[in-house]
C-alpha positions as CSV (number, residue, x, y, z in Angstrom):
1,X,6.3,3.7,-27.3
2,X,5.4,2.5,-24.6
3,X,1.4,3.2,-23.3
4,X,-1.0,4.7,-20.5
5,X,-3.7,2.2,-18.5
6,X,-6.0,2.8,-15.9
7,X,-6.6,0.6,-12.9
8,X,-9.2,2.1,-11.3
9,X,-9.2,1.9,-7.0
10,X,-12.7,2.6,-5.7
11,X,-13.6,-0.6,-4.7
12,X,-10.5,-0.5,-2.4
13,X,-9.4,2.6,-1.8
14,X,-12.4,4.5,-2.0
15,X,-14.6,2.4,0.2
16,X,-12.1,3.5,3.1
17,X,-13.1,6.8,3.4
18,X,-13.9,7.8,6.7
19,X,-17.6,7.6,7.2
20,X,-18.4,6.1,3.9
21,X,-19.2,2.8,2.2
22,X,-20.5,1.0,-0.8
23,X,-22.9,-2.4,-0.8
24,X,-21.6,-5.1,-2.7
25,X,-24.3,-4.8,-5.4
26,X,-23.1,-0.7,-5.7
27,X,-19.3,-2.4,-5.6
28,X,-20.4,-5.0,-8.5
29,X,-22.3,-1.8,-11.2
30,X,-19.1,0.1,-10.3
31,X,-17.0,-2.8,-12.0
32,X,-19.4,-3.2,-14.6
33,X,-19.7,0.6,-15.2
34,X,-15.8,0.9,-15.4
35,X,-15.6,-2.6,-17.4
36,X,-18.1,-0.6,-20.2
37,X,-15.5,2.8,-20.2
38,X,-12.4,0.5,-20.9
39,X,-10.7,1.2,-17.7
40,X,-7.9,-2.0,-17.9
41,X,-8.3,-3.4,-13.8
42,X,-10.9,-2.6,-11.0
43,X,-8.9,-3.3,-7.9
44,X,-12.3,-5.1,-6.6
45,X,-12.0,-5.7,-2.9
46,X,-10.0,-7.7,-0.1
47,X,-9.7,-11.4,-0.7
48,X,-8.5,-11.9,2.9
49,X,-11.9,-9.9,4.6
50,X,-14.3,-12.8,5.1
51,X,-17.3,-10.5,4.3
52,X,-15.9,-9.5,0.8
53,X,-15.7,-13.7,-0.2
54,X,-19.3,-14.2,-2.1
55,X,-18.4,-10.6,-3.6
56,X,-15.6,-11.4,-5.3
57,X,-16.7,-14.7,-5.7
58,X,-19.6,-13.8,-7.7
59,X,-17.4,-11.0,-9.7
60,X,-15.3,-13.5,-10.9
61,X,-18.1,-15.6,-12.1
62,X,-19.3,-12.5,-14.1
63,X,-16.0,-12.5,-15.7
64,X,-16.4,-16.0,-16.1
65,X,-19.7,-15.8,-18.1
66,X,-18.4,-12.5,-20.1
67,X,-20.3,-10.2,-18.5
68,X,-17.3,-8.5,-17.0
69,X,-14.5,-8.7,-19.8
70,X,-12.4,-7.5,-21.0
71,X,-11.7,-5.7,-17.8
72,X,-9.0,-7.3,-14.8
73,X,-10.5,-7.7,-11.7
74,X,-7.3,-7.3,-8.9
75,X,-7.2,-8.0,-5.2
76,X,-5.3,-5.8,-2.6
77,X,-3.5,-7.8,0.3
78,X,-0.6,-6.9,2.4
79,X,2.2,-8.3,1.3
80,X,3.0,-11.3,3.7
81,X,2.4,-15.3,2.7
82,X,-0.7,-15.4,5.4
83,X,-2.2,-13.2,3.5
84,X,-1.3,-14.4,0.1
85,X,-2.3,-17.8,1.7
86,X,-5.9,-16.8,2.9
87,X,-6.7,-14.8,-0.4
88,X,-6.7,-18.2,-2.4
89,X,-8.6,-19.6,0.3
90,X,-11.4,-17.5,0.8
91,X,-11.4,-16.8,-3.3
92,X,-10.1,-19.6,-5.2
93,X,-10.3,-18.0,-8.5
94,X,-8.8,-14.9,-8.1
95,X,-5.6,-14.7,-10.4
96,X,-4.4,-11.0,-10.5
97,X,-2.8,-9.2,-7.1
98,X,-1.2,-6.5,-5.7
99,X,1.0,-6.8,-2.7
100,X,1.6,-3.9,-0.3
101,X,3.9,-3.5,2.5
102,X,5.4,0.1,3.9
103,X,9.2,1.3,2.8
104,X,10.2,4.5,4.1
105,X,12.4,4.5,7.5
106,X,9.5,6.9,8.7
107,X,6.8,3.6,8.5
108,X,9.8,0.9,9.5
109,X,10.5,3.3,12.4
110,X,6.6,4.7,13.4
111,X,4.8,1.6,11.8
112,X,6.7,-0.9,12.5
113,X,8.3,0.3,15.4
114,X,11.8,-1.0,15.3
115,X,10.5,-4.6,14.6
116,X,11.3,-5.0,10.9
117,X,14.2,-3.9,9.2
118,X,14.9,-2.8,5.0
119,X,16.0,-6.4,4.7
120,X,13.3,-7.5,6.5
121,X,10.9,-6.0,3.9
122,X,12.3,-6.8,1.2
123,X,12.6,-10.4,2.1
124,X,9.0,-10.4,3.3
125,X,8.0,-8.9,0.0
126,X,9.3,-11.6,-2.1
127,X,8.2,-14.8,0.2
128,X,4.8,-12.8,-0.3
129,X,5.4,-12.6,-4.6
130,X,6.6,-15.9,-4.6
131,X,4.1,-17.6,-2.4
132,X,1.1,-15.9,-4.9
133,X,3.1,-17.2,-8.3
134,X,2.8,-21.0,-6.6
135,X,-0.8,-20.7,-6.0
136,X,-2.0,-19.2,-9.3
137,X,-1.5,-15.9,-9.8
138,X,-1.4,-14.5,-13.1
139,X,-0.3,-11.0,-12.8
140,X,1.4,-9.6,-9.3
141,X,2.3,-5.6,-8.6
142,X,4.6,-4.9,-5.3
143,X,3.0,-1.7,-4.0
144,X,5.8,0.5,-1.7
145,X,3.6,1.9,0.2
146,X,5.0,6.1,1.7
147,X,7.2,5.6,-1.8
148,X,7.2,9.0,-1.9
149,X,9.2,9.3,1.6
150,X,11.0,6.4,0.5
151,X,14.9,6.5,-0.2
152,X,15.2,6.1,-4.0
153,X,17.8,3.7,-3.7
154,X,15.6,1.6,-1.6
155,X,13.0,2.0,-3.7
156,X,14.8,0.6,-6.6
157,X,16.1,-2.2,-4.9
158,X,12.7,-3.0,-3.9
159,X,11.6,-3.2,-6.9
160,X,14.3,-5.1,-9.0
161,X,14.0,-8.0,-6.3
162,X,9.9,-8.1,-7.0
163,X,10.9,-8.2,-10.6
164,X,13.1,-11.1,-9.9
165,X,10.7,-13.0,-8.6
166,X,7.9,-12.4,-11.1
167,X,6.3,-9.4,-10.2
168,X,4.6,-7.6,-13.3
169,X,4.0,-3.8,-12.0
170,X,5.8,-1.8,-9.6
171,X,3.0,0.8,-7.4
172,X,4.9,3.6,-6.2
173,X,2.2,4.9,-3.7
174,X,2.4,8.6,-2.7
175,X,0.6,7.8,0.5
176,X,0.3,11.1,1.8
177,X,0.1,13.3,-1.4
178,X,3.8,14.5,-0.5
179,X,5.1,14.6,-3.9
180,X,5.1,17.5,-7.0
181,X,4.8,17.1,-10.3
182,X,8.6,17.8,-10.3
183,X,9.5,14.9,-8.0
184,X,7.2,12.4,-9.5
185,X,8.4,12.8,-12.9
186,X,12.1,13.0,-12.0
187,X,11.5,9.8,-9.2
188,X,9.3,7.7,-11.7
189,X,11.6,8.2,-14.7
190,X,14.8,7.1,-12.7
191,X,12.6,3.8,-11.2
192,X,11.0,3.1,-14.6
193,X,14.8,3.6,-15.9
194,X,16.6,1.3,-13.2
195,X,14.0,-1.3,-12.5
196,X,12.8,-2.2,-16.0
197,X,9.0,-3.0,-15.4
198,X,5.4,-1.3,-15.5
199,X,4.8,1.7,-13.5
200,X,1.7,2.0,-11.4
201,X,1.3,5.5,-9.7
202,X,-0.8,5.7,-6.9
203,X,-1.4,9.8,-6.1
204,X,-3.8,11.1,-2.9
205,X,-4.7,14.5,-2.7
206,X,-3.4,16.2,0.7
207,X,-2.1,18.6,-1.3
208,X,-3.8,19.4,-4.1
209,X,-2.0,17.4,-6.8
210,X,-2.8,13.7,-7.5
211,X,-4.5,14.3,-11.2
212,X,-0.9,16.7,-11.8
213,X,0.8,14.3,-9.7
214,X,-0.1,11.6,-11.5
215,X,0.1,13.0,-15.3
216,X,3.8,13.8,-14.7
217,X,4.3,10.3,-13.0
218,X,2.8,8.6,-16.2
219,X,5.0,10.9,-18.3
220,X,8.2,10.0,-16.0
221,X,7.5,6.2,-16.6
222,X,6.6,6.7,-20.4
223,X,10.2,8.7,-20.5
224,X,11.8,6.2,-19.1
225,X,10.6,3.3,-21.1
226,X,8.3,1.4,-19.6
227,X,3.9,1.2,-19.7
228,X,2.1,3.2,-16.8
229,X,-1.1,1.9,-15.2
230,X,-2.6,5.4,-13.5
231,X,-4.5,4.6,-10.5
232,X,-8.1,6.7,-10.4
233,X,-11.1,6.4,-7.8
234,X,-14.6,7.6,-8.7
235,X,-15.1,11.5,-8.1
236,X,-11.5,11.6,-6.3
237,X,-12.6,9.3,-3.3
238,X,-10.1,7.9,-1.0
239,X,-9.0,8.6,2.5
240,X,-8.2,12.2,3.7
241,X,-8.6,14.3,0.7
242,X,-8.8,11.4,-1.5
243,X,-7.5,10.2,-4.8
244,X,-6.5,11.7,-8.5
245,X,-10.1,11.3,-9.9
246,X,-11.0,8.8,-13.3
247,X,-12.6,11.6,-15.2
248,X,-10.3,14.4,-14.2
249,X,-7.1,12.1,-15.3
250,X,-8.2,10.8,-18.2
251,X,-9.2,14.3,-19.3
252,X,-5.9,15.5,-18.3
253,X,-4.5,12.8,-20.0
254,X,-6.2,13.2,-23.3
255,X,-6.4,17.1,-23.6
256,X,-4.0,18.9,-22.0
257,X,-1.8,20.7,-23.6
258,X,0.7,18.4,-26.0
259,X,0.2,15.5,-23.8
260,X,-2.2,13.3,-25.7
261,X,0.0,13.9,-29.1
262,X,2.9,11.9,-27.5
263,X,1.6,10.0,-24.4
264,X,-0.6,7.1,-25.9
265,X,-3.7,5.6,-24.0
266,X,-2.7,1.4,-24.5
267,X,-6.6,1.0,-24.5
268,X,-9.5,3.0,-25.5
269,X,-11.6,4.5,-23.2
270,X,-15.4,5.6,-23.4
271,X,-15.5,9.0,-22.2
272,X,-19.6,9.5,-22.9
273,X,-19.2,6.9,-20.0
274,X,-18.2,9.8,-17.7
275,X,-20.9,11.4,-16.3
276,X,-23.1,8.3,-15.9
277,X,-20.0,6.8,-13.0
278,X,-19.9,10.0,-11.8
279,X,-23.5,10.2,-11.0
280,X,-23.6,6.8,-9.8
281,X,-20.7,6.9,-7.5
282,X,-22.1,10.1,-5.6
283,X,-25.6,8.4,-5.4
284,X,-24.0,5.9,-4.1
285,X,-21.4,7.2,-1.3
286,X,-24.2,9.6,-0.9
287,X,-21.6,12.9,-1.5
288,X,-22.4,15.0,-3.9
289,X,-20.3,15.9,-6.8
290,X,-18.6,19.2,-6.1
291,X,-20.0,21.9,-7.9
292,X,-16.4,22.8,-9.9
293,X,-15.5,19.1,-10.7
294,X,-13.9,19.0,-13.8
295,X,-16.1,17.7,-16.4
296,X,-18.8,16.5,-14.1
297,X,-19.4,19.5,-11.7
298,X,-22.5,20.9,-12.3
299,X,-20.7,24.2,-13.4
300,X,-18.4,22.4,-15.5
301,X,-20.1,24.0,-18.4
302,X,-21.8,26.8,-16.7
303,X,-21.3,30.3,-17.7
304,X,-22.8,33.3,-16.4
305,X,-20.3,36.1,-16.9
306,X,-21.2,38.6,-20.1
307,X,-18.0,38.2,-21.8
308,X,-18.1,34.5,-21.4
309,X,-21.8,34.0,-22.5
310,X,-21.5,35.5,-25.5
311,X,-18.1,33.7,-26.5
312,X,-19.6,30.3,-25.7
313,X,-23.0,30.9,-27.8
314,X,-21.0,32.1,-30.6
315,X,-18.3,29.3,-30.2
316,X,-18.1,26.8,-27.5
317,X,-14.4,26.4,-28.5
318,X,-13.9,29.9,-27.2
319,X,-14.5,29.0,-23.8
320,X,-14.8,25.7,-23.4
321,X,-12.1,23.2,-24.0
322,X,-14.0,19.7,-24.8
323,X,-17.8,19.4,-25.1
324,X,-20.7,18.2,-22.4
325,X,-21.5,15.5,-25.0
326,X,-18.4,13.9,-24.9
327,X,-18.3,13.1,-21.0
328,X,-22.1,11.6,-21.9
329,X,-23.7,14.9,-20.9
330,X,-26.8,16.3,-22.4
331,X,-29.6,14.2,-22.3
332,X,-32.9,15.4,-20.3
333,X,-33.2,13.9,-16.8
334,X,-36.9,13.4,-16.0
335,X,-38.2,13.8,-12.6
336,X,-41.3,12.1,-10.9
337,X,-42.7,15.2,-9.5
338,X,-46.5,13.6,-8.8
339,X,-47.0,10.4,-7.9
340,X,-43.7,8.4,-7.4
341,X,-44.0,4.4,-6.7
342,X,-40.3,3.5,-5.4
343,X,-39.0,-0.3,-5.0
344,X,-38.1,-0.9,-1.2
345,X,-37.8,-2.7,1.8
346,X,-41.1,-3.2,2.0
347,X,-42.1,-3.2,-1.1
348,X,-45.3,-5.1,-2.7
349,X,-45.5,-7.1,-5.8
350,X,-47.9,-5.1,-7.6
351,X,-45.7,-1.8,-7.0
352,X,-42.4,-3.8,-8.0
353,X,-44.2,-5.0,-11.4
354,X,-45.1,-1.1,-12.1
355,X,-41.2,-0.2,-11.3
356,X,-40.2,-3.1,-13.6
357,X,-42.7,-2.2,-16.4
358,X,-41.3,1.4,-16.9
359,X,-38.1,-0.1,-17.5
360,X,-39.4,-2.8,-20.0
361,X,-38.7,-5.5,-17.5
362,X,-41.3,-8.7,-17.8
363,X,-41.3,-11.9,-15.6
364,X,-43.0,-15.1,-16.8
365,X,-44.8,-16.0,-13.8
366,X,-45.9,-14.2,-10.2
367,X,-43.2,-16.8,-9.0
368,X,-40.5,-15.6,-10.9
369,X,-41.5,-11.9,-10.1
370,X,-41.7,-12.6,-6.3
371,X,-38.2,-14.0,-6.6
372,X,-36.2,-10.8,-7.8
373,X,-38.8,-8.8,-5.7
374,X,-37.1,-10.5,-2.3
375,X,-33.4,-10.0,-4.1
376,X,-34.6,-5.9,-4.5
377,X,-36.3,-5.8,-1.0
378,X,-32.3,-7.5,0.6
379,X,-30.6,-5.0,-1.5
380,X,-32.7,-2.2,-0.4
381,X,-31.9,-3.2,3.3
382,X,-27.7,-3.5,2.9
383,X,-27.8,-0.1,1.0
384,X,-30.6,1.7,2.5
385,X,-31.5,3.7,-0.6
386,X,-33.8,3.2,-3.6
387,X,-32.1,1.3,-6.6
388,X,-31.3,2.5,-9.6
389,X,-32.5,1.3,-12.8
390,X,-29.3,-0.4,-13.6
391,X,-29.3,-2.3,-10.6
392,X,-32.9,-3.7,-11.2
393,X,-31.5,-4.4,-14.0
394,X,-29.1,-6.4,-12.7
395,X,-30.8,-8.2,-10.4
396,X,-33.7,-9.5,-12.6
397,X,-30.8,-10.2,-15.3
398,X,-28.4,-12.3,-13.0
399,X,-30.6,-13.6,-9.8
400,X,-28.1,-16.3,-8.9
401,X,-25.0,-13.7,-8.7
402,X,-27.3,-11.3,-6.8
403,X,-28.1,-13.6,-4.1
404,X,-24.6,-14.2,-3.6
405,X,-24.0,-10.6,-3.4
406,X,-26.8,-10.1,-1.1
407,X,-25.5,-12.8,1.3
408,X,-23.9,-11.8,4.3
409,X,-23.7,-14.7,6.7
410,X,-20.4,-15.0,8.9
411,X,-18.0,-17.9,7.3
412,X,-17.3,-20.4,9.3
């Protein structure tokens, strides 16, 4: 039977929300924090934007050391050879992509604008696959970006010629969150049928229906005999109304009704992980979780009405259909409410050593201290908020790779 995988889009997909942004140091915990749930890929950044280089760079070299395995780390890049090209200049090592160009007649015609033609794509698609194989890629997804607007026939065809070329994973996109749950099954099951590799589905939320949207789609692709790969951004990010949500799909995935008992996950994932990347993400977008999130919305486990009260207190089962302890929720959260010594900006030594101290944190010499001290006060300034524990973390535990993060100089 073939399995369910999660390649998680944040770092991509999510940082292009209007009006929003991540640091590289908040894109680099987000990997590690989805590296430590078992999601399968983070699709990390851009290797063709010169300001994401030292980034990925440095990611890679994490992966390198062990400190991000087993997790895939995958670049996005339009599918054209310039790109291809420039993404193994600006990051050497990078070995896992996913290419991307537009399919239906409504982007050849609107996008395009008459310039390109079906043949045209498909022929710039697999230049694009074939240029990435020669240069080192080890694993390559064709993206069809509007799939869902896409002639099926098209669609098919577009993806047997990435196949033939080399391409590992097909990413029907439903840019604009036009599909059902009807139509993705149905259209995933015939692709997954008729083009003989991986499913990806990529769902938005327009209308309402990416996590639905996206448990039929796996479904469809399981059906019709191939592995899915589900893609997921942190608290549903993404542009417009954003993406089918990590926790939300994988608890669709794992306890709806029925689903779990056929559909198998192809690697295990830490729930308990759940809340703590929820939490993070929305500190560090700066949006807060909505109050009805599933799982991780503060009334997720809430109840006020009598008649659910007193079912809950007698059995959670009765109104509750998996437990707060198994997203990672429970524990107290303790809150400075006298005196509060934050790292920042400005920040002196002997405040930093307190902030470090708390956290069990000890540096051999006022030399060593002084040098994670400057990396905190340069990550202070790109994000413009307090760090987090983990992040000081971080930093005191890999200073090398947090300089590179923390350097922003244009390339020449």
């Amino acid at each position: 039977m073939p399995k369910i995988y999660f390649i998680d889009v944040t770092n991509r997909d999510g940082v292009q929300t209007a009006k929003l942004g991540l640091s590289k140091l908040e894109k680099t915990m987000i990997n590690i924090y989805l590296n430590e749930m078992g999601v399968f890929q983070s699709e990390f950044g851009f290797p063709t934007t010169r300001h994401e280089s030292l980034y990925l760079q440095a990611n890679l070299e994490l992966a390198e050391i062990g400190a991000l395995q087993p997790i895939r780390l995958e670049g996005w890049i339009r599918a054209i050879v310039d790109d291809v090209e420039t993404a193994f200049k600006l990051v050497p090592n990078i070995r896992h992509l996913n290419l991307s160009i537009s399919t239906s007649d409504q982007m050849i015609k609107g996008k395009f604008q008459g310039r390109k033609t079906k043949d045209d794509i498909l022929n710039t698609m697999v230049e694009a696959v074939d240029a990435a194989r020669a240069l080192g890629a080890e694993s390559i997804g064709v993206n069809a970006e509007d799939a869902s607007r896409t002639d099926l026939d098209f669609l098919i065809k577009f993806g047997l010629a990435g196949k033939e070329h080399g391409a590992d994973r097909f990413r029907y996109c439903d840019t604009l969150g036009y599909d059902n749950p009807f139509t993705s099954y149905e259209t995933i099951k015939t692709l997954a049928e008729n083009i003989g590799i991986a499913i990806e589905t990529h769902c938005h939320g327009d209308l309402g229906l990416a996590v639905a949207n996206s448990l039929a789609g796996a479904k469809g692709a399981i059906d019709g005999g191939q592995d899915v790969y589900i893609n997921t951004t942190l608290n549903g990010l993404g542009e417009r109304a954003g993406n089918a949500d990590l926790v939300a799909t994988i608890l669709a995935v794992t306890k709806s009704k029925g689903f779990a008992d056929k559909y198998k996950l192809g690697r295990s994932i830490d729930l308990s992980k759940g809340w703590e990347i929820a939490k993070f993400a929305s500190y560090a977008f700066g949006v807060p979780i909505p109050i009805n999130q599933p799982g991780v919305g503060a009334n997720a486990f809430a109840h006020e009405s009598g008649i659910h009260a007193d079912g809950v207190l007698k059995d959670p089962h009765n109104y509750e259909l998996y437990g707060y302890g198994e997203l990672g929720r429970g524990e107290p959260e303790f809150v400075e409410t006298g005196r509060e010594i934050c790292t920042g900006e400005y920040s002196g030594i002997s405040g930093f050593s307190h902030i470090m101290g708390k956290i069990e944190v000890s540096f051999t010499n006022r030399e060593e201290a002084n040098e994670v001290l400057e990396l905190v006060r340069y990550a202070n300034v790109e994000s413009q908020r307090p760090l987090v524990e983990d992040e000081l973390l971080f930093i005191a535990k890999y200073p090398k790779i947090a300089k590179k993060l923390l350097t922003l100089a244009p390339l020449e």
